[in-house]
C-alpha positions in Angstrom: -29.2 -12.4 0.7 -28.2 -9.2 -0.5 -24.0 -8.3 -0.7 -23.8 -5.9 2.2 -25.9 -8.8 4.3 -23.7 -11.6 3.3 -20.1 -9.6 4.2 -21.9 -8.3 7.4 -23.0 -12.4 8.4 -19.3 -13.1 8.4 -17.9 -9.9 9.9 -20.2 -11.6 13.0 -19.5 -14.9 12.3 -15.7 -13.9 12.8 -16.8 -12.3 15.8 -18.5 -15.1 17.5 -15.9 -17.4 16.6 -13.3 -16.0 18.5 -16.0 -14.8 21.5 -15.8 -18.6 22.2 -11.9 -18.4 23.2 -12.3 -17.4 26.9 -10.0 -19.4 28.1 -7.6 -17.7 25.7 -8.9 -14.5 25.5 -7.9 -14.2 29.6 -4.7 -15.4 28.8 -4.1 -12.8 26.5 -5.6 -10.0 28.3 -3.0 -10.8 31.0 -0.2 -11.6 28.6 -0.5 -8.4 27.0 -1.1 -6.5 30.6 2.2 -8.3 31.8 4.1 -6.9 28.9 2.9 -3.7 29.2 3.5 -3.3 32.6 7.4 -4.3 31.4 7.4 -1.8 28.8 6.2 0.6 30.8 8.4 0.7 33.1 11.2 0.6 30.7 9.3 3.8 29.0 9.4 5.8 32.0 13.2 5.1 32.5 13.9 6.2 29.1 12.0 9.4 29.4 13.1 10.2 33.1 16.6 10.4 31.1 14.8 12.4 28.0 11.6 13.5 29.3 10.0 15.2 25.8 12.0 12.2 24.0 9.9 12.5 20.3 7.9 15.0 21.4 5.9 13.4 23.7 5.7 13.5 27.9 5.9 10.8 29.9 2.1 10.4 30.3 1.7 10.6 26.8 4.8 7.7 26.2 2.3 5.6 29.0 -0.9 6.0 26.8 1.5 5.2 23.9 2.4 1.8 25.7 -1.4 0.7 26.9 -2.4 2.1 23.4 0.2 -0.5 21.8 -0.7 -3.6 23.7 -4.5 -3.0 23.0 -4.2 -2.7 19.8 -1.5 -5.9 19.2 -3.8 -8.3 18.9 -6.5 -6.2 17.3 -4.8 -5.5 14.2 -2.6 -8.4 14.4 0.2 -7.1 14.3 2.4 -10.3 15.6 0.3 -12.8 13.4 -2.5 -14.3 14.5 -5.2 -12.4 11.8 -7.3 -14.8 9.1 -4.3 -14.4 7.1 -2.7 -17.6 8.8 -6.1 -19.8 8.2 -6.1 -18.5 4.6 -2.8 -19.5 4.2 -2.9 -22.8 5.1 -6.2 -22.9 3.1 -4.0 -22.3 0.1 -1.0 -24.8 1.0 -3.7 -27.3 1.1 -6.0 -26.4 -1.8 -9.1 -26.0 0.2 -9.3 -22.6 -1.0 -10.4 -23.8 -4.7 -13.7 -24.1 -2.2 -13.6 -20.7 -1.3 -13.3 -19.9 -4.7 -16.5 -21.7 -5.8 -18.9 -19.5 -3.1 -21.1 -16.5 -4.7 -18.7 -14.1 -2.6 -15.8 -12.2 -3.4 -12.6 -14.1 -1.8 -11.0 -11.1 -0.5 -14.2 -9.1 0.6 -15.0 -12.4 2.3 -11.6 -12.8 4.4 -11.9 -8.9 5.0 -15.2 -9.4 6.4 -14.0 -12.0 8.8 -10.7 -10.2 9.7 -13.1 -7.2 10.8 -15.2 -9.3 12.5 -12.0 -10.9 14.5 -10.3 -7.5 15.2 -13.3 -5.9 16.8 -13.4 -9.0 19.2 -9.7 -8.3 20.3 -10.5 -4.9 20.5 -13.2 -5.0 22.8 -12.4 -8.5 24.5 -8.8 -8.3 24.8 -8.0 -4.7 24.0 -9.9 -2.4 26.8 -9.1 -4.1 29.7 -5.2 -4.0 29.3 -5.9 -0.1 28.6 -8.2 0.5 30.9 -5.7 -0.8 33.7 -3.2 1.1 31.8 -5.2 4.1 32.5 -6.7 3.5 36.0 -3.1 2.5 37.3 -0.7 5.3 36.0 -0.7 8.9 35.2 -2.0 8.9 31.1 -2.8 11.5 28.6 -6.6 10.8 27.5 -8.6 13.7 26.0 -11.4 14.9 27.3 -13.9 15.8 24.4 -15.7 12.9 22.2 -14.7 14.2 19.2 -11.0 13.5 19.5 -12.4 9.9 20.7 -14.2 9.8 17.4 -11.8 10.8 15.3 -9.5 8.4 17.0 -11.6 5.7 16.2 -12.2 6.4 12.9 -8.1 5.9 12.6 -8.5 2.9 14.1 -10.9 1.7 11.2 -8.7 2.8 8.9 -6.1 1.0 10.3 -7.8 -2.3 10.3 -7.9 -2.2 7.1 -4.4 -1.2 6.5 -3.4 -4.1 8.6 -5.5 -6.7 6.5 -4.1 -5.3 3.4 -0.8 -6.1 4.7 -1.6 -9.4 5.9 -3.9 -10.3 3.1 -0.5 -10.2 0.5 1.6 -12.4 2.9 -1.3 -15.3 2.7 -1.6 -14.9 -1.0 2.3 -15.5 -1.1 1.3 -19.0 -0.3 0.2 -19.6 -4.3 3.8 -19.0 -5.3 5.7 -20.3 -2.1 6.2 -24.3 -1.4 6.7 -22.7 2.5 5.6 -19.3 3.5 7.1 -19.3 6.6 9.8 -16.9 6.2 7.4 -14.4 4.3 5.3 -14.7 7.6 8.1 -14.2 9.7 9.3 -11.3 7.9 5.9 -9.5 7.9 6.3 -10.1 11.7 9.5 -8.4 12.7 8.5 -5.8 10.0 5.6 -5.2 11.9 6.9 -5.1 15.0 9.7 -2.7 14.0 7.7 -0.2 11.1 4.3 0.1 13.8 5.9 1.5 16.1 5.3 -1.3 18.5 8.5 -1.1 20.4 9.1 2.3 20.5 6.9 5.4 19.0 8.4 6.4 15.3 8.9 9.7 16.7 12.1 8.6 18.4 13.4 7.0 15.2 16.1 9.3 14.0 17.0 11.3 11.3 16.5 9.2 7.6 15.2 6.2 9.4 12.6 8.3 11.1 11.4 9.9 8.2 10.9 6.4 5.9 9.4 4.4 8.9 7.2 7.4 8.9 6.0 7.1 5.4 5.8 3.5 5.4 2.0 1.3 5.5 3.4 -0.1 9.0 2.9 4.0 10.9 -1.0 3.7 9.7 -1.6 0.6 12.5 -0.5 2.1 15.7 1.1 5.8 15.3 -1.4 7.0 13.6 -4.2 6.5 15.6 -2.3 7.1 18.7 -1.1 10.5 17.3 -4.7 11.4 16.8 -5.3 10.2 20.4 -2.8 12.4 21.8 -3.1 15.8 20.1 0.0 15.3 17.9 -1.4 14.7 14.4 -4.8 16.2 12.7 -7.7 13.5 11.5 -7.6 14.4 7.8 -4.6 14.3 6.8 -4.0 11.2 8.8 -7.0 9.7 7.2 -5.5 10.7 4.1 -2.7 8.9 5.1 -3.7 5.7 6.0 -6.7 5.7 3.3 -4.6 5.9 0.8 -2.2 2.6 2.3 -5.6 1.0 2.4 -6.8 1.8 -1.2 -2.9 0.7 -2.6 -2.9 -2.6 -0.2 -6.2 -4.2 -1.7 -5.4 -2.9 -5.1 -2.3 -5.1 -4.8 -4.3 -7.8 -3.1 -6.6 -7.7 -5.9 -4.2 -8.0 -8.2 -2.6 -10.6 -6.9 -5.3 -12.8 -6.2 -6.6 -12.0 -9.9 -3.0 -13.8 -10.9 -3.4 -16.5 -8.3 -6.7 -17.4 -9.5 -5.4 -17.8 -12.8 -2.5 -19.7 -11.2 -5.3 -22.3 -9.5 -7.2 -22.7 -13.1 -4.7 -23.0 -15.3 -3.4 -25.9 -12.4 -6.9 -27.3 -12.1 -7.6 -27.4 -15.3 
């Protein structure tokens, strides 16, 4: 089996793996509905007081919510990515397996994370949105090629997202817990995405480093494309080059933590 076969098998294995969570998958499609009827609400307050608050209306703020609970799970943006099996894979040493296969270990968990986010997207992602979108007044162009370029940013953002995700499991090889480095990646992500509110309403010098941080490729940047506020090539510019930087570190640090596991294991 050729490379581009063997990373495609597991892209679908990841898929089918979490196809066969549907008792979960329902809970999460209404867990993230619930909570985006809440923030929704809590949006159109804000901007009934402010109503062009960062530059967007309130429609656009709506799309901005639906947009954001779609794509939690997706990119994994509160946990719950390959990076918390690979983890424990490491704390245990069951990765020295993983290590032994005829496949590159990150292009491997990549593959699987890909495979995993497109589920969420389509199983857990679209129908919060689309009841989003059928229920209040939103801001969705009407041409294709804004919905193309939109998901080309999303692409790019997956891979953003594993980058991210992919250094906090490595972690594990140096850490006897790595709890707190999960934790932090968390509230980072919460806070840097945009997930709570859009980084256009960030402030002066705070607005302007959440802006330039990896964190703004996951959710504002795609939703910026979405929404007529950003154009595709520089924001694929953007988030291309988070991507390239994020596996170059990943690379590099699994080259060390490969060392780390021979030079253990003899």
């Amino acid at each position: 089996m050729g490379a581009g076969r063997l990373y495609a098998a597991v892209a679908a294995g990841g898929f089918r793996r979490y196809a066969t969570y549907r008792a979960a998958t329902a809970a999460g499609v209404f867990t993230n509905t619930v909570f985006g009827l809440i923030l929704v609400y809590t949006y159109q307050a804000l901007w009934d007081e402010r109503p062009h608050l960062g530059g967007y209306d309130q429609a656009q703020a709506v799309t901005y919510v639906w947009l954001g609970q779609a794509f939690l799970s997706t990119l994994a943006i509160g946990g719950g990515g390959v990076e918390d099996e690979l983890m424990e894979r490491i704390r245990t040493g069951d990765v020295a397996i993983d290590l032994y296969r005829p496949a590159d270990l990150q292009l491997w968990w990549l593959a699987a994370d890909l495979g995993r986010a497109l589920f969420q997207l389509l199983g857990r992602g679209v129908v919060p949105f689309a009841f989003g979108a059928l229920c209040f007044p939103v801001a969705l162009p009407a041409d294709a090629g804004t919905w193309a370029a939109f998901l080309v940013a999303v692409v790019l953002a997956m891979l953003v997202g594993f980058g991210i995700r992919y250094l906090v499991a490595l972690s594990a090889f140096w850490l006897l817990d790595g709890t707190g480095v999960t934790q932090m990646a968390w509230l980072l992500g919460y806070f840097c995405s945009g997930m709570l509110l859009p980084l256009n309403v960030f402030p002066g010098a705070l607005g302007e480093v959440v802006r330039v941080l990896p964190w703004s490729s996951l959710l504002q940047a795609p939703a910026d494309i979405l929404l007529g506020h950003a154009d595709p090539l520089p924001t694929y510019l953007f988030q291309g080059a988070w991507a390239v930087v994020l596996l170059g570190a990943g690379r590099l640090a699994q080259s060390a933590a490969t060392r780390r596991v021979v030079v253990q294991g003899g």
